[in-house]
Steps between C-alpha positions, in 0.01 A plus 500: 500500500610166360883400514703357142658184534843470274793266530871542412832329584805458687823469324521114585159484369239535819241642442356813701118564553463873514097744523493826396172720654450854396631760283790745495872498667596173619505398854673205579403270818752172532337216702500574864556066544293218333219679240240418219430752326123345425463361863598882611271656313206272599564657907275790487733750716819408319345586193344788647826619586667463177241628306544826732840493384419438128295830542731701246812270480535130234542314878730226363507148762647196463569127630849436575598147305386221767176677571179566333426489128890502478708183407481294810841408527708388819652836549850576691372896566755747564480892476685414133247302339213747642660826357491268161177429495412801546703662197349249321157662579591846511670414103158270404288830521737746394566697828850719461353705819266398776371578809567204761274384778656198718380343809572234708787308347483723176634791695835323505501458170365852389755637705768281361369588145476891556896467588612280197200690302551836596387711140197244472366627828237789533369423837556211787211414709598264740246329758541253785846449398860426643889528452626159649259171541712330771316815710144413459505253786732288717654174289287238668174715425638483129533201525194372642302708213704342223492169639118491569447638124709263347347163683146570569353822232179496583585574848764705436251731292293559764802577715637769254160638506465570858838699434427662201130627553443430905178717480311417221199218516456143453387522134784754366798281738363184327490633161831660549653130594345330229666819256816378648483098459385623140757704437799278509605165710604444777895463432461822283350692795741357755782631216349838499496538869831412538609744259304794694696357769856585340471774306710743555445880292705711831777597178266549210270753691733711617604573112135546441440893375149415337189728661365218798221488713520196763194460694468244860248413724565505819416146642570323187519156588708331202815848473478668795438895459917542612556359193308763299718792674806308429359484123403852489827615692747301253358670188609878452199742515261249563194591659357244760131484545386318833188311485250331775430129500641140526407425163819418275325508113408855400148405362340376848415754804519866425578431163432876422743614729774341307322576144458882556914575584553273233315705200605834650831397436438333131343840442175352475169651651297368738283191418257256661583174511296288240237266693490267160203369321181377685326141405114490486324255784512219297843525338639531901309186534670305264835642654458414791424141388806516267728559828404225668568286218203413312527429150257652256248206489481477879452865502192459277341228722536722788339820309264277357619615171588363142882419461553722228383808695755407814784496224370880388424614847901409542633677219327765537657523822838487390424778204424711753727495752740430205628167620606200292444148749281395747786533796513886467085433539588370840806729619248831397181307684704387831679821545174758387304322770719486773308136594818251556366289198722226459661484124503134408737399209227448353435802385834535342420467118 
């Protein structure tokens, strides 16, 4: 399954980088914090899981203005201007109805969209979300997490990370915090986090009458699982499904467990997750190369091959994993392996 890349615009003129994946009703996903809609796609289980969800629905993503493919602008974010990016999607491809599925910091804003929203609404999947941000952690933890992303990146990267996905391995944590640093910069992040930090949907989701399922895990190290019940208890008729694991994106551990609830309640059957397209010997050769920065003519000396046939090898690559640059190369490479490769800049082209 290979996403569509389209573009359209804010009223002040910003322009919004949206992928659509699939085929019938829409589901929309808002940005959970920094994205790239390429970058995402190049991490085998994120794709994995949204082409699960594409399984019967147009999935409909998008980077928020400040991240990704979107105008890189120095963003003030508030709850405001992320409801109005996402009408600006939602109007781009024509959706009058949807289906929503938010997580992390997009559960905020799918809530607060469902209660301004209400008749655009089918269903509300919500996943590792909250109500208030000043409840995620103590003010000097806050703090300290802002601070350390906003004067040292790469660092703070690696420190998200370990919150975000404490079990997975060396290769998938350092793809995941180079898919950050790509993703937007480090005042933009800092921004972002500070707006998780202060939202506040307490009001909007008690008006909230759309059809909800909120789903937790239990040690969830970045919104702890209390905040899931408060989610799930806020929102009339909501039903609350409690998952296992400190993982805080929906994609990484059991991503199945979160997956099956999720299509039972779209009204979608049962589905494996996708495990992507495979790469012949070779073509994982000249990946692997690719990742740790090589351009195509040092790639041929170390193949002992002609120039011209590194340049296929690599395009052939991208055409079938459906990529368009060498960095999503890298990002799918690092994070298929699991081997802590290292993802110079130089492989950013």
């Amino acid at each position: 399954m290979n996403q569509r890349i389209g573009f359209t615009n804010l009223p002040d003129g910003t322009r919004v980088a949206f992928a659509l994946a699939g085929s019938g009703p829409f589901l929309v996903v808002p940005p959970g914090w920094v994205s790239h809609l390429e970058m995402s796609w190049a991490m085998p289980p994120e794709r994995g899981f949204f082409e699960a969800l594409a399984n019967g629905r147009t999935l409909v993503r998008y980077d928020r203005p400040g991240c990704g493919l979107s105008d890189r602008i120095d963003l003030g974010p508030s709850l405001e201007a992320e409801l109005e990016a996402l009408r600006a999607v939602v109007a781009a491809v024509g959706a009058d109805r949807f289906d929503v599925f938010g997580s992390s910091l997009g559960a905020p804003v799918a809530v607060a969209w469902a209660a301004a929203n209400p008749d655009s609404v089918d269903r509300l999947v919500l996943y590792g979300g909250w109500l208030r941000g000043a409840d995620l952690a103590p003010p000097p933890v806050q703090e300290h997490v802002v601070g350390i992303v906003r004067t040292h990146w790469g660092l703070g990267s690696e420190v998200l990370a370990d919150i975000f996905i404490p079990d997975a391995g060396p290769g998938v944590r350092a793809a995941f915090a180079q898919y950050e640093r790509e993703s937007a910069s480090p005042e933009v992040a800092a921004r972002m986090l500070e707006l998780s930090y202060r939202v506040d949907v307490t009001d909007p989701a008690a008006r909230v009458r759309t059809r909800t399922l909120v789903l937790h895990r239990d040690r969830d190290r970045a919104a702890p699982f209390v905040q899931g019940e408060l989610v799930a208890g806020s929102i009339h008729g909501a039903r609350f499904v409690p998952l296992s694991g400190r993982t805080h994106l929906p994609y990484l551990g059991d991503a199945s467990a979160v997956l099956r609830p999720v299509r039972r309640f779209l009204g979608l059957r049962a589905t494996r997750r996708t495990t992507g397209p495979h790469l012949t010997l070779r073509q994982q050769e000249v990946a692997e190369l690719v990742a740790k920065g090589l351009t195509n003519r040092e790639i041929a000396e170390r193949l002992v091959i002609e120039e011209r046939s590194a340049e296929g090898h690599v395009e052939r690559i991208r055409d079938r994993l459906g990529f368009r640059s060498r960095a999503q190369i890298a990002a799918w490479w690092v994070a298929s392996n699991d081997a802590g490769i290292d993802v110079p800049d130089g492989a950013r082209n």
